[in-house]
C-alpha positions as CSV (number, residue, x, y, z in Angstrom):
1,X,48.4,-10.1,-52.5
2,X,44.8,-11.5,-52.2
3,X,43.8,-13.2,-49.0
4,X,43.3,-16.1,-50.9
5,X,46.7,-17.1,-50.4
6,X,46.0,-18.0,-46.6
7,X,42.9,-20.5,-47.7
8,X,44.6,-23.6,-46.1
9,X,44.9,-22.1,-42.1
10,X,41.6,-20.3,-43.1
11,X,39.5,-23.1,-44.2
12,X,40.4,-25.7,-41.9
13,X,39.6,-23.0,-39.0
14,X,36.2,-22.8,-40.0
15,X,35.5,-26.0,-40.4
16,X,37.2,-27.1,-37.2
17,X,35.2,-29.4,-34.8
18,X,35.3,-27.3,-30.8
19,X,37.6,-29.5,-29.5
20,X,38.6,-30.0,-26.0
21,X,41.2,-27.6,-26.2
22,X,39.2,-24.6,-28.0
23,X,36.5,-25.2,-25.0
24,X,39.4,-25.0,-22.3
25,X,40.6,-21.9,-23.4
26,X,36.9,-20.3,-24.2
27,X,36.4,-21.3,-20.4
28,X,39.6,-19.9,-18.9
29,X,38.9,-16.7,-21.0
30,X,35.4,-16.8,-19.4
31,X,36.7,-16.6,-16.0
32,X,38.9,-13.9,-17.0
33,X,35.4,-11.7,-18.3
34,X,33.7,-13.3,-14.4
35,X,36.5,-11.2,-12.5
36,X,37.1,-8.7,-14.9
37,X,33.4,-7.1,-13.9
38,X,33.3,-8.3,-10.5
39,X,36.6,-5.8,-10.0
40,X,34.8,-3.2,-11.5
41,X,31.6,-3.5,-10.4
42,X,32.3,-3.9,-6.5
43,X,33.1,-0.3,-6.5
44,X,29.3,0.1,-5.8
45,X,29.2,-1.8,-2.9
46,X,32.6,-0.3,-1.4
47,X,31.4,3.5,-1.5
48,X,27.8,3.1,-0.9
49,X,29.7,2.1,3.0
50,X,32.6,4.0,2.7
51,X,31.1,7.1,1.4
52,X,28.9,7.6,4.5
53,X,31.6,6.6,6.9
54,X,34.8,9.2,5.2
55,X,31.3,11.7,4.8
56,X,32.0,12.0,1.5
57,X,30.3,14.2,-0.8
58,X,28.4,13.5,-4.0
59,X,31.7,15.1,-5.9
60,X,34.0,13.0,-4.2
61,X,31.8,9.9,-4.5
62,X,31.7,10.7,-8.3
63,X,34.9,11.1,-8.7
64,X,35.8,7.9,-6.9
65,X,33.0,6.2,-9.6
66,X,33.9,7.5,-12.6
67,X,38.2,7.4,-12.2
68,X,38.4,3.7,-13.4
69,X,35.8,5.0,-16.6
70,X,38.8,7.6,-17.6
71,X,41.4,4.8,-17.0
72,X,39.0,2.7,-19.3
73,X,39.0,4.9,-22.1
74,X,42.9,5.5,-22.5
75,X,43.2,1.9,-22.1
76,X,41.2,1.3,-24.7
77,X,42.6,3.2,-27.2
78,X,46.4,2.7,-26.6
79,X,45.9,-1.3,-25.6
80,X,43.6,-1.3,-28.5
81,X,46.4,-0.2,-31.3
82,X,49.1,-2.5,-29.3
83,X,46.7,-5.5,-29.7
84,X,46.3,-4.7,-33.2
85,X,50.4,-4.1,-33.6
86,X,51.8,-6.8,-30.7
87,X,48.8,-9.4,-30.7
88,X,46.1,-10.3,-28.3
89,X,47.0,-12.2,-25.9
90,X,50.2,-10.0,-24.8
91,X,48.0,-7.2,-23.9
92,X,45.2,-9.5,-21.8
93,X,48.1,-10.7,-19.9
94,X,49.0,-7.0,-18.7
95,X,46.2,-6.0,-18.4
96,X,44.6,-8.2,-16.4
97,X,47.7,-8.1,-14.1
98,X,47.3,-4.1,-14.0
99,X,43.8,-4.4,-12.7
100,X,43.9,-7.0,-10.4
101,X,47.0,-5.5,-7.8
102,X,45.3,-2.1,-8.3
103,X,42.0,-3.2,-6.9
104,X,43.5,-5.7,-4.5
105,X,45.6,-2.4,-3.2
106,X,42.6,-0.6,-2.3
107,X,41.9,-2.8,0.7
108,X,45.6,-1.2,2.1
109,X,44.6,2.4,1.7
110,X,44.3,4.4,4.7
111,X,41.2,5.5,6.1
112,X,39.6,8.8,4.0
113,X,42.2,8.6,1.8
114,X,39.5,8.7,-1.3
115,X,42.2,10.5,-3.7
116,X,44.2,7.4,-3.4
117,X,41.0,5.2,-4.1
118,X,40.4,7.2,-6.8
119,X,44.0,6.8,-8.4
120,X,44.1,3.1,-7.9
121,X,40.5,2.4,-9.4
122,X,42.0,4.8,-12.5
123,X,44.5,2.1,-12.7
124,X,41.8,-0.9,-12.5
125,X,40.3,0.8,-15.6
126,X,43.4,1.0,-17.7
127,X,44.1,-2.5,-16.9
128,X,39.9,-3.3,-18.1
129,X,40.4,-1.4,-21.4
130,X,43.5,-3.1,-22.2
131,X,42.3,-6.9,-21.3
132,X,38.6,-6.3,-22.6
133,X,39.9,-4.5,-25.9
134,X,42.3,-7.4,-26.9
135,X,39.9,-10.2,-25.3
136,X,36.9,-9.7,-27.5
137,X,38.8,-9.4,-30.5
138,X,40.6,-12.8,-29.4
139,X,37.5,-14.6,-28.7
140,X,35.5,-13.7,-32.0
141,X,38.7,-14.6,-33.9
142,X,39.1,-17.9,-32.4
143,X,35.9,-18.9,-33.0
144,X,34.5,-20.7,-36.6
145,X,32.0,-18.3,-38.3
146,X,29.4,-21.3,-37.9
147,X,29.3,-21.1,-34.0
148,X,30.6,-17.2,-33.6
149,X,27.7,-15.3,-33.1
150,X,26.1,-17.8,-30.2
151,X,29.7,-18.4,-29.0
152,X,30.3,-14.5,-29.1
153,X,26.9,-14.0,-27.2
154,X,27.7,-16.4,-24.5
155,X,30.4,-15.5,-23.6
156,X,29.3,-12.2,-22.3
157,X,27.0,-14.1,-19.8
158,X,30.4,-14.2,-17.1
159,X,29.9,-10.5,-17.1
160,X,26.3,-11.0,-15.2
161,X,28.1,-13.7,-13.1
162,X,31.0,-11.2,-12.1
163,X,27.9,-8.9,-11.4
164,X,25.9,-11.0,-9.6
165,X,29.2,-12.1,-7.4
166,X,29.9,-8.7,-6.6
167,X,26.6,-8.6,-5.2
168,X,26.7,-11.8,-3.3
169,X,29.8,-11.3,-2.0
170,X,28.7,-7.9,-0.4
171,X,25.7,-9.3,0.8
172,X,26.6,-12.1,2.5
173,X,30.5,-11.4,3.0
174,X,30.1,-7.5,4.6
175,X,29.8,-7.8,7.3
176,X,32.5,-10.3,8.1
177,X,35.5,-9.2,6.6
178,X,34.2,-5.7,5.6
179,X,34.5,-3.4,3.0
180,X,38.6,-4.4,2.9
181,X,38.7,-7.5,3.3
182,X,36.0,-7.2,0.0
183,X,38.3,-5.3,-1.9
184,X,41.4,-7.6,-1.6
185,X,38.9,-10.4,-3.5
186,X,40.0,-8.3,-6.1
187,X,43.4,-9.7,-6.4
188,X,42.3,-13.0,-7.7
189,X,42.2,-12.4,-11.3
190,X,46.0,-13.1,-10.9
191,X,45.9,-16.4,-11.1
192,X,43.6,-16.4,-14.2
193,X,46.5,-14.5,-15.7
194,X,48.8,-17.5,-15.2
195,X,46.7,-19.5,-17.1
196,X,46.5,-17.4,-20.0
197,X,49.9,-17.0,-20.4
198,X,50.6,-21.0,-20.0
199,X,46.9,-22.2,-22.0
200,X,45.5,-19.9,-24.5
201,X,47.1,-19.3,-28.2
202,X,47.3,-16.1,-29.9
203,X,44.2,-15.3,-32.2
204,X,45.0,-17.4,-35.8
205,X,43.0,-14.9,-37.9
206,X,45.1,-12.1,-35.9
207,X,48.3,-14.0,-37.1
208,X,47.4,-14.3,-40.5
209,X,46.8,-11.0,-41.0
210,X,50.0,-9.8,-39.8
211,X,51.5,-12.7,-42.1
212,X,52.5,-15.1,-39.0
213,X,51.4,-18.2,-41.1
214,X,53.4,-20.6,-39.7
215,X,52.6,-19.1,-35.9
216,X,48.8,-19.4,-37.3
217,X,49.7,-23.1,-38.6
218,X,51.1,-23.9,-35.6
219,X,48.5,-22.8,-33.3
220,X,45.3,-24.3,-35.1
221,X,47.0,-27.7,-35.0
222,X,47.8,-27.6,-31.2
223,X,43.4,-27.1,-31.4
224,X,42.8,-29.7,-33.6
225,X,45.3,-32.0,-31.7
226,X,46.6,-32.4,-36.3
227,X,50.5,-32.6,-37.2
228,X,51.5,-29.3,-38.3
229,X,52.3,-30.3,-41.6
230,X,49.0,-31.9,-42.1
231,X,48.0,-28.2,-42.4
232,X,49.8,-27.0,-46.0
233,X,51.4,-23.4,-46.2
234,X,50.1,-20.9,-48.6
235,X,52.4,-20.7,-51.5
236,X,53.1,-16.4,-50.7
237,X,52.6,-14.5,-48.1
238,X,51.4,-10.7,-48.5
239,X,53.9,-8.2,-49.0
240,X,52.4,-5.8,-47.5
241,X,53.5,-4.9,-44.0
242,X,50.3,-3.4,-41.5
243,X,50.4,-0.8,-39.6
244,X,48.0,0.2,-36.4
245,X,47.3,3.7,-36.8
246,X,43.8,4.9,-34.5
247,X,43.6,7.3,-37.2
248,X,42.6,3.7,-39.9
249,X,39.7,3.1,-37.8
250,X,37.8,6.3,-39.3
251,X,38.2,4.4,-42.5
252,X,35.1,3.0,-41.6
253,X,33.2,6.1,-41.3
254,X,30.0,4.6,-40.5
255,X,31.0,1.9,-38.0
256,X,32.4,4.3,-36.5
257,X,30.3,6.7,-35.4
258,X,27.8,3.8,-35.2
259,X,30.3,2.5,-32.5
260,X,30.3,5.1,-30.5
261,X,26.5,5.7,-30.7
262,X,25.5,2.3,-29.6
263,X,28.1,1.8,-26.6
264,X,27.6,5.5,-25.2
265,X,24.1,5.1,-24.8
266,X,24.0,1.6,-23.4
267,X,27.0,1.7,-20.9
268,X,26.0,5.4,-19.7
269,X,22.7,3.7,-19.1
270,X,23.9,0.5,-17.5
271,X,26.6,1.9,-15.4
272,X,24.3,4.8,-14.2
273,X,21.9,1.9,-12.5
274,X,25.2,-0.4,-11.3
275,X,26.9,2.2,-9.9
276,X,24.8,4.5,-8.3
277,X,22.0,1.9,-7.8
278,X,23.1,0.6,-4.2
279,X,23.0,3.7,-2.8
280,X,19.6,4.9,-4.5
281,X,18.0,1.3,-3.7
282,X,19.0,1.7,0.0
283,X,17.9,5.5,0.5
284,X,14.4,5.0,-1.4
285,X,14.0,1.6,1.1
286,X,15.4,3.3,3.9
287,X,17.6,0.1,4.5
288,X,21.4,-0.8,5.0
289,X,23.8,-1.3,1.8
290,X,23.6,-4.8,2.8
291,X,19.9,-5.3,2.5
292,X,20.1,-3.6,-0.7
293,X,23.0,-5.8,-2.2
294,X,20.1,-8.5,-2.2
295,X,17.9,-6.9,-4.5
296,X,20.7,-6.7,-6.8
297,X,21.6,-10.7,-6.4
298,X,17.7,-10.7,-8.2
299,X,19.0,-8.2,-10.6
300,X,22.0,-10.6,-11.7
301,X,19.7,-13.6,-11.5
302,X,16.8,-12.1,-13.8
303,X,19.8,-11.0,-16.2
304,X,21.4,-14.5,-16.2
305,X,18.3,-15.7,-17.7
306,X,17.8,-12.7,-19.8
307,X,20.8,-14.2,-21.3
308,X,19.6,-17.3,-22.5
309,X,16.6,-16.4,-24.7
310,X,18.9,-13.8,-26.3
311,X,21.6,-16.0,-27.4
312,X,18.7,-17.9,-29.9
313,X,17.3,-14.5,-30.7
314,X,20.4,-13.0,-32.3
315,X,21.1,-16.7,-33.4
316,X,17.5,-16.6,-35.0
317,X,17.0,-13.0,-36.3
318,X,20.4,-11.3,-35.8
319,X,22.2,-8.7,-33.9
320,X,20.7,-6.0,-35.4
321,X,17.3,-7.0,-34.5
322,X,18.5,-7.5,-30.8
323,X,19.7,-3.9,-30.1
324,X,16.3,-2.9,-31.7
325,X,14.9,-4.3,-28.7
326,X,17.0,-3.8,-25.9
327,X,17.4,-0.1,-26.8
328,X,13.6,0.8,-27.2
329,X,12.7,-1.5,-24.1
330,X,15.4,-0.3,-21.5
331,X,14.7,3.4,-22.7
332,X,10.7,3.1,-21.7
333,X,11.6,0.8,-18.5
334,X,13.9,3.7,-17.1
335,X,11.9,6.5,-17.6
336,X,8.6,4.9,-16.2
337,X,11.1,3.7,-13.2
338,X,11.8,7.9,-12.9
339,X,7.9,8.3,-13.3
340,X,7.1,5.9,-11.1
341,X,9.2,6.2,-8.6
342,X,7.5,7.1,-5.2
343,X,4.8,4.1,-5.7
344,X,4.4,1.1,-4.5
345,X,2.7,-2.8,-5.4
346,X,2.4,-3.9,-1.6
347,X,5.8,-3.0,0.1
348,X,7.7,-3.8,-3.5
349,X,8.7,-0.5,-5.0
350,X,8.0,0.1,-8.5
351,X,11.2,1.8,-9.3
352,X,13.3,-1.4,-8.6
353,X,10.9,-3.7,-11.1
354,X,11.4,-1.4,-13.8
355,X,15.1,-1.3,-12.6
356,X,15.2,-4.8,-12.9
357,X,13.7,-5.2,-16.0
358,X,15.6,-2.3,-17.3
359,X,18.9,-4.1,-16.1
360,X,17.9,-7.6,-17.0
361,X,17.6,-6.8,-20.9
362,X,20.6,-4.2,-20.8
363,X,22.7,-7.1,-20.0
364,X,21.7,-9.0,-22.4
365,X,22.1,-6.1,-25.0
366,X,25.8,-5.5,-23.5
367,X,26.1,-9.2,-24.4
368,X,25.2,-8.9,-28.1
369,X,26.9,-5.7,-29.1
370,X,30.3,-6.6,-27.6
371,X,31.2,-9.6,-29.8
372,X,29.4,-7.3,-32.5
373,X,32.2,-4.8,-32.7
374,X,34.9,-6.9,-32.9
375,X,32.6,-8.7,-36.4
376,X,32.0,-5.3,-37.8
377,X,35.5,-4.1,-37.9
378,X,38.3,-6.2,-40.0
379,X,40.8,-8.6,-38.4
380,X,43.7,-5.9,-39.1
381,X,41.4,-3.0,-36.9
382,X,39.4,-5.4,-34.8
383,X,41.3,-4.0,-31.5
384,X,41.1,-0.9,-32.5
385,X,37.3,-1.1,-33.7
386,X,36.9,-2.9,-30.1
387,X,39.2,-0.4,-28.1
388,X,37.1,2.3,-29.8
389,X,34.1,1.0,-28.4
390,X,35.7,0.2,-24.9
391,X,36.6,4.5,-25.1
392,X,32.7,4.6,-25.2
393,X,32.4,2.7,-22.5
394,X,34.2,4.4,-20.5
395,X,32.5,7.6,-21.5
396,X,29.9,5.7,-20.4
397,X,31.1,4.9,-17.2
398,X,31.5,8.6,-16.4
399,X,28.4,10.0,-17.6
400,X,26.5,7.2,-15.7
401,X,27.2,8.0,-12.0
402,X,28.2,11.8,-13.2
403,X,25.2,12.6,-13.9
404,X,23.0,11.6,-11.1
405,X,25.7,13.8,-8.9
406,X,25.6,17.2,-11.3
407,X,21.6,17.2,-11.1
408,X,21.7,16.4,-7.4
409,X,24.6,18.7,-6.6
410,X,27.8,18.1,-6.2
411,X,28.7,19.5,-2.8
412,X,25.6,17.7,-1.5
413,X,26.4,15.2,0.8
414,X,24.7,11.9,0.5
415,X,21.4,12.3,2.1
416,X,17.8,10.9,1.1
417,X,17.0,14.1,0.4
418,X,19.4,14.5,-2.2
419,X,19.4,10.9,-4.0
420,X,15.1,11.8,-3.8
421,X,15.7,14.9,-6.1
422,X,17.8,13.4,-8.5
423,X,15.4,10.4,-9.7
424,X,13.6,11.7,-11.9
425,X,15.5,13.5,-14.8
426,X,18.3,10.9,-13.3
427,X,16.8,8.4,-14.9
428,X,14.8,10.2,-17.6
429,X,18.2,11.4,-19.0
430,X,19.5,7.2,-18.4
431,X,16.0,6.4,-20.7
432,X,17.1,8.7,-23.2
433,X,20.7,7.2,-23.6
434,X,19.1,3.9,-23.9
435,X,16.7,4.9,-26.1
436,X,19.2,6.5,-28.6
437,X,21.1,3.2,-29.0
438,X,17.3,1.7,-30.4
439,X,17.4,4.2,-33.1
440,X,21.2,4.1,-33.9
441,X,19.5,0.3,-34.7
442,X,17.1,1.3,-36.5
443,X,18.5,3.3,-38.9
444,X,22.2,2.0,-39.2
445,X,21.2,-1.7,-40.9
446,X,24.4,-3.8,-40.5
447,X,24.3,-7.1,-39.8
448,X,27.3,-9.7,-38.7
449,X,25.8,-12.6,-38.0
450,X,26.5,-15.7,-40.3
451,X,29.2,-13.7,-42.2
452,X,33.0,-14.4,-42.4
453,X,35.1,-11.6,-41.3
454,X,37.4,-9.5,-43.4
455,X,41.2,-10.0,-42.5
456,X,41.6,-6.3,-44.0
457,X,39.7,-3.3,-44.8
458,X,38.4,-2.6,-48.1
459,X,40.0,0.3,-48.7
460,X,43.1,-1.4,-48.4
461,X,44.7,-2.9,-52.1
462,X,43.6,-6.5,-52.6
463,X,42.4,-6.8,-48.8
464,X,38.7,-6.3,-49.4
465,X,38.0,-10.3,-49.6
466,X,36.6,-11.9,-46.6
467,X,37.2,-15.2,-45.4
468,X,34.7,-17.0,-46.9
469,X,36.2,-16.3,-50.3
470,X,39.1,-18.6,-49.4
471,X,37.5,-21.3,-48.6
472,X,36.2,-24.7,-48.9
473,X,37.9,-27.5,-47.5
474,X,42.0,-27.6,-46.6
């Protein structure tokens, strides 16, 4: 049955004013992205003062860095196919719960218990992969195709907030309620789940897909503040029933491996500098974790407004065109930063401008490609397609601070010495990641923004039509 039975629901979505209502729930969902990375990314802070006091060893550290990147990845993949089969907004609920008490818990562990920390920030991750994987499908689904991709881009910008919290909070907060009292910040997101479960509607395109029409009715009138019936029913509904296999995903042979491609080399790259860059910053500078949380409150700030000039660049030219950039630029910014090192402009090392600059456009980068997945993939895989690309991620987040502890050693315990040793083919290796995702761009040439998204695959009998074939006017 062709999709042009659901051009009613369909229609009037996309040519829906943002009403109050849709602006609510984008800004209760962006909260949800603000706390989401400020849970992860305050790992950073905790063991660059914890792994010195426990006299932890690069190992353990790594361990304790890379645990909630495993968690990630399964909860990618199995939240991602749940999504797909049970909705999205079930499985941001859970998982937002999941990872909020786990990284709350951590500031009730006992002292050197760093398996424990390691199991609870495994837990954190799972809870990430499920809300993220379900969230940016949601969010790109919601959204009209007129405003998506500057919508889509924007609302990555909370993940530099979440960042630039966590490093706020450690820098001005440390000392007074210590690393403990930091980690039980983590608890918050709680509330946020509350008011996802009592505000925000279950994706429409998502619905229709599965054949909900009436849910998918239902929910864009509550938007639109319209009677339900002022929104007419399609005549049929398709008979055929989806299924959410991982297996559909490599359907899409080229998005696929374009996925992983693109994520692997940006998050190993992005997660190498958040994770292990407190500790770096503070043994190059010879200063307290403290001191060096402050250069990374500049890092958040210069990738805040990295944000902005992105938004109308992918709005302008496209997403392609922006992980042209970002790739090529980080990749040279991280491997002069490994060059340069050991030099200096005045007391201003040159390592942490080209680690700022690095950062500043691989946020903006992680800002484009996220809402980009979710577009590439159809409305029946876009879960999947996005828990696919979370499973990178959390690759990602493993080979990031893994790898800066298997060329320093991993029985080495954190010393100057060490950290010294590992810059340069730390960071020449972090250049290289970045610089594959450039030419992943380069070569792969699709494009998503302007363009309606496809409620199935094309594979898939009468589901190749997209949703601007069904469509003008209710």
């Amino acid at each position: 049955m062709s999709e042009q039975s659901d051009n009613s629901v369909l229609s009037t979505l996309d040519t829906a004013p943002l009403t109050r209502r849709f602006w609510i729930t984008i800004t209760v969902l962006a909260l949800q992205f603000i706390f989401e990375y400020f849970d992860f990314f305050i790992v950073g802070y905790l063991v660059a003062v914890i792994g010195p006091q426990w006299k932890l060893t690069f190992g353990q550290t790594s361990v304790m860095l890379l645990s909630a990147g495993v968690g990630a990845i399964i909860g990618a993949l199995v939240f991602g196919k749940l999504a797909d089969t049970w909705g999205r907004k079930p499985l941001i609920v859970v998982g937002t719960l999941l990872y909020a008490l786990s990284a709350g818990s951590i500031a009730l562990i006992p002292e050197g218990s760093w398996m424990l920390f390691t199991a609870l920030r495994f837990l954190v991750g799972l809870g990430l992969g499920a809300a993220t994987t379900a969230q940016s499908a949601l969010i790109v689904e919601f959204t009209p195709t007129r405003h998506r991709t500057i919508i889509g881009s924007a609302m990555n910008a909370p993940v530099a907030i979440g960042i630039l919290i966590a490093a706020v909070s450690s820098a001005t907060l440390l000392n007074a309620i210590g690393w403990r009292g930091l980690a039980a910040l983590g608890t918050f997101p709680v509330v946020i789940a509350i008011a996802i479960i009592l505000w925000v509607p279950e994706s429409i395109r998502w619905l229709i897909a599965n054949n909900h029409v009436e849910r998918a009715r239902a929910n864009l009138a509550w938007m639109l503040k319209l009677p339900v019936d002022s929104i007419a029913l399609p005549a049929s509904l398709p008979q055929v029933a989806p299924q959410a296999k991982l297996s559909e995903l490599y359907q899409e042979r080229t998005k696929f491996w374009f996925t992983i491609v693109i994520w692997l080399g940006t998050t190993t790259a992005i997660y190498g500098i958040l994770l292990w860059g407190p500790t770096i910053v503070a043994l190059l500078m010879k200063i307290p974790p403290r001191e060096a949380a402050k250069y990374f409150v500049i890092m958040g700030l210069s990738a805040l407004v990295m944000r902005v000039p992105f938004l109308f660049l992918a709005q302008w030219y496209g997403r392609r065109f922006c992980g042209i950039v970002v790739g090529y630029v980080v990749g040279i910014c991280l491997i002069a930063a490994a060059v340069a090192h050991a030099s200096f402009v005045g007391t201003i090392p040159l390592f942490l401008v080209f680690l700022i600059t690095a950062y500043a456009f691989l946020d903006a980068g992680f800002g484009n490609i996220t809402p980009y997945t979710a577009e590439m993939f159809p409305v029946r895989l876009a879960a999947r397609g996005v828990g696919l690309s979370q499973a990178a991620n959390g690759v990602g987040k493993i080979l990031g601070p893994l790898c800066l502890a298997l060329i320093a050693g991993s029985s080495n315990v954190i010393t100057p010495q060490a950290t010294e040793a590992a810059v340069i083919p730390a960071f020449l290796f972090l250049g290289a990641c970045a610089l594959m995702t450039g030419v992943a761009f380069t070569f792969v040439r699709i494009e998503t923004h302007g363009k309606p998204l496809t409620l199935r695959g094309s594979w898939e009998q009468g589901g190749g039509e997209s949703v601007a074939s069904v469509s003008q006017g209710r």
